[in-house]
N, C-alpha and C positions, 0 to 999 in steps of 0.2 A: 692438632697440637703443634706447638710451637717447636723445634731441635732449640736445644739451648747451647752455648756458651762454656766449653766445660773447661775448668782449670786444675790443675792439677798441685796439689798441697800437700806439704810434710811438715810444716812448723818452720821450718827458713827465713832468713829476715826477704832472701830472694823468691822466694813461693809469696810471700806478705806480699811483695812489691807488685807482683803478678797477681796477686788476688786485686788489689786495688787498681789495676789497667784492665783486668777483664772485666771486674764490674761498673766501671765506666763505659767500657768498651759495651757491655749489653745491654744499660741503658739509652745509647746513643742510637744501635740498632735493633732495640724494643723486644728483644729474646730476653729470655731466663738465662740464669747464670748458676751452672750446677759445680758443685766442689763435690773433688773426689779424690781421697785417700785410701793411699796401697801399701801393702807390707807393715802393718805395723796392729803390737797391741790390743786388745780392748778400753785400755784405763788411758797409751795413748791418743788414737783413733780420736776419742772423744773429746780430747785438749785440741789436737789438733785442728778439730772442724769447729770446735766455738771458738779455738780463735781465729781464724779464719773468717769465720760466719761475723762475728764484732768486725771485723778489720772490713766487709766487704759494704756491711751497713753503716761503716762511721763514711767510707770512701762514696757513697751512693745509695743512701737511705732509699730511694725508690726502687731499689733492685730488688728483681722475684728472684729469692734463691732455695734450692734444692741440695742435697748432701749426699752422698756415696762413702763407703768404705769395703775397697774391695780386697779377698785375698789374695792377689795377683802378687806378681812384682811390677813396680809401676809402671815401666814403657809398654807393658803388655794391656795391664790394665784402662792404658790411654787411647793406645789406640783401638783398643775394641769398642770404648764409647766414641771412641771418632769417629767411626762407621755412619752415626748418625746424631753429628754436632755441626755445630755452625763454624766454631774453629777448634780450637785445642790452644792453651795459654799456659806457659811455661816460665818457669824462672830461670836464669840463667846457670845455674848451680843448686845443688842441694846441701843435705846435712850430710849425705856419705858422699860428697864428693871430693878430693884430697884440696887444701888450699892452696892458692894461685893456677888452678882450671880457670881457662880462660871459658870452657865453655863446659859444662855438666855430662853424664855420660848418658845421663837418660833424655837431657832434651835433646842431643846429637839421635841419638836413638828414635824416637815420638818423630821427630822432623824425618827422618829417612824411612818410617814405615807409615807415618797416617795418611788416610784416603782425605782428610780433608784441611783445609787450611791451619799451619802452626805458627801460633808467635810466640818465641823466645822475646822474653822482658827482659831488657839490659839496657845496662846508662845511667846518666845522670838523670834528678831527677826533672832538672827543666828536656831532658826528653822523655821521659815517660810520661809527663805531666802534662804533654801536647801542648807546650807553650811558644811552638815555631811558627803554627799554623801550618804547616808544609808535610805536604807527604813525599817517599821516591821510590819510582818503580823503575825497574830494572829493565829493557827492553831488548833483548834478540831477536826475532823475528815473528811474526803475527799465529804459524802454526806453532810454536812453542810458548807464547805469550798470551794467547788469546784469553785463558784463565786467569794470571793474574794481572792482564789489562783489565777484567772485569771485575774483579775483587778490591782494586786501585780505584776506578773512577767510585766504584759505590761508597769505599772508604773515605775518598775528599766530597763526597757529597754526604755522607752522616756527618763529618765532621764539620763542614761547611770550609774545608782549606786550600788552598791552593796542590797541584800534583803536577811534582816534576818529573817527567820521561826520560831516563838515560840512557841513550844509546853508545856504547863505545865501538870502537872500529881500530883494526891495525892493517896497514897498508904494508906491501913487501918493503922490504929494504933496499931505498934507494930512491922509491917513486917520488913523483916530485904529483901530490895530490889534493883535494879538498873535498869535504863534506858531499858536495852536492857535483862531483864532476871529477871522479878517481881518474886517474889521465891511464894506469895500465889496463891491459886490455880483459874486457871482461866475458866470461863465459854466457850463453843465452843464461840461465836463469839467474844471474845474478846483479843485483841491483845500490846503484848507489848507498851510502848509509842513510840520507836525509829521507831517502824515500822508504828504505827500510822502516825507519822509524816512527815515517807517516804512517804506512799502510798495516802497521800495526796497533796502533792506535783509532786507526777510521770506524770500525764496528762501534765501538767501546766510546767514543769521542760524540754518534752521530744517537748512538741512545742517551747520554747524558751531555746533552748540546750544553746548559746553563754552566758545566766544568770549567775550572780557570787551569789550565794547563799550559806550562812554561816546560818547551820542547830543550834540550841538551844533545848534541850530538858529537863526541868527544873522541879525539884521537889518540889511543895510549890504551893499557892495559883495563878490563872492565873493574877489577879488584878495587883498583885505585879510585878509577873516576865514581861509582858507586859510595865508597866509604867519606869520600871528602865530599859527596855530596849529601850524604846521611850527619856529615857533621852540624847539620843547621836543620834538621829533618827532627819529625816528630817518629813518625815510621819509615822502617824500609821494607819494599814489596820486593821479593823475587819469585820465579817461577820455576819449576821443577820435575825433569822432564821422568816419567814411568821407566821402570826396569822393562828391557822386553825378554819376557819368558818367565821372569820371575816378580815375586810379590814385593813392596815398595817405590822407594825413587831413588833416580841416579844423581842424589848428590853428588855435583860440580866442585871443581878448583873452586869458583866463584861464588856457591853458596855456601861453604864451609870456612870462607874467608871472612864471607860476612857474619856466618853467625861466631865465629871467635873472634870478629875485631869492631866489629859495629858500635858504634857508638849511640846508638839505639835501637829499641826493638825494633827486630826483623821477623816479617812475614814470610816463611815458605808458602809458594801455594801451586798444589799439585796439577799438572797439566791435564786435563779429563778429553 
């Protein structure tokens, strides 16, 4: 059996928008797309999944879909079916969330406890509409990326787009440095940024050799160089590294920048 696709619905015009990217999203990579509604109703339950259900079939008539209403409260209800989903798809905001939240409390939530990959939907819609051709993933180094290096290449390869690698780097103050040849002195295991950014990539690169990847290696804060390159991005990949001793992830300064300033969907995706 297939894991499907599951997104998460309340009647929102921002749930609506997310219904319409996941079911794109799972026809592109040929899983089911299951909608699932929490906390609510019987008389509404039932508005909220046919419209949802209409809104998923006008956006992708070929989508297999499936329905859910659970009595949870949503973040809880999400991530117990992310246990065993393909990803987990989110609107940026709900109906109780207070207006001008730059970012919802449940997708902040869903992103900081599921075991499997979250996209928060937000943006305009020539980014959600995938009309850049361009993906961008986020790069730190190969043992903390190695997941969503992988989640990145298969994404520009269902999409058929180009994927661009950011790597950012700050050097002390004062060095006089570059990319590929940091002039202050370096500890044994530490290694240039250029090569950083290579050898996290190499796995991921050498299984999906036909990838058109446009490398970045960027001196300056990573907030920054991420967002302005998500300005022309259909998606942005980041990765996210486990709590140790305790259950979820250790959302970052850097993933919680992106998911409230991103300019387009943002993929968390869990470090395994």
């Amino acid at each position: 059996m297939t894991i499907p696709l599951v997104v998460g619905v309340d009647g929102s015009e921002a749930s609506l928008e997310a219904v319409d990217w996941a079911a794109q999203e799972a026809v592109r990579h040929g899983v089911p797309l299951h909608l699932l509604h929490a906390a609510g109703g019987e008389h509404e339950a039932s508005r909220v999944i046919s419209t949802a259900t209409a809104r998923a079939r006008k956006s992708s008539p070929a989508v297999r879909i499936s329905s859910d209403v659970s009595p949870e409260d949503a973040a809880t209800a999400l991530v117990g079916v992310g246990r065993n989903a393909f990803a987990l798809v989110l609107g940026s905001r709900g109906l109780g969330d207070l207006a001008g939240l730059l970012l919802g409390s449940v997708s902040l939530a869903v992103a900081a406890r599921a075991d499997c990959p979250v996209v928060v939907v937000r943006g305009a819609a020539e980014h959600r509409e995938a009309r850049f051709g361009s993906i961008v993933v986020g790069v730190k180094e190969e043992k903390s990326s190695g997941t969503a290096m992988h989640f990145a290449f298969r994404e520009a390869q269902a999409r058929r787009c180009r994927l661009v690698a950011v790597h950012a780097w700050s050097a002390p103050s004062g060095a006089c440095t570059t990319a590929q040849a940091p002039s202050w002195p370096l500890e044994a295991h530490q290694r240039p940024p250029a090569q950083v950014l290579d050898d996290a990539l190499r796995t991921s690169a050498q299984q999906y050799g036909d990838a058109q990847v446009i490398r970045q290696v960027i001196e300056g804060p990573a907030r920054q160089a991420l967002l302005e390159a998500a300005s022309v991005a259909d998606l942005l990949i980041v990765g996210a590294r486990r709590r140790l001793g305790h259950p979820g992830l250790q959302l970052g300064l850097i993933n919680h920048a992106v998911l409230h300033h991103a300019p387009c969907p943002v993929a968390v995706v869990p470090q395994m």
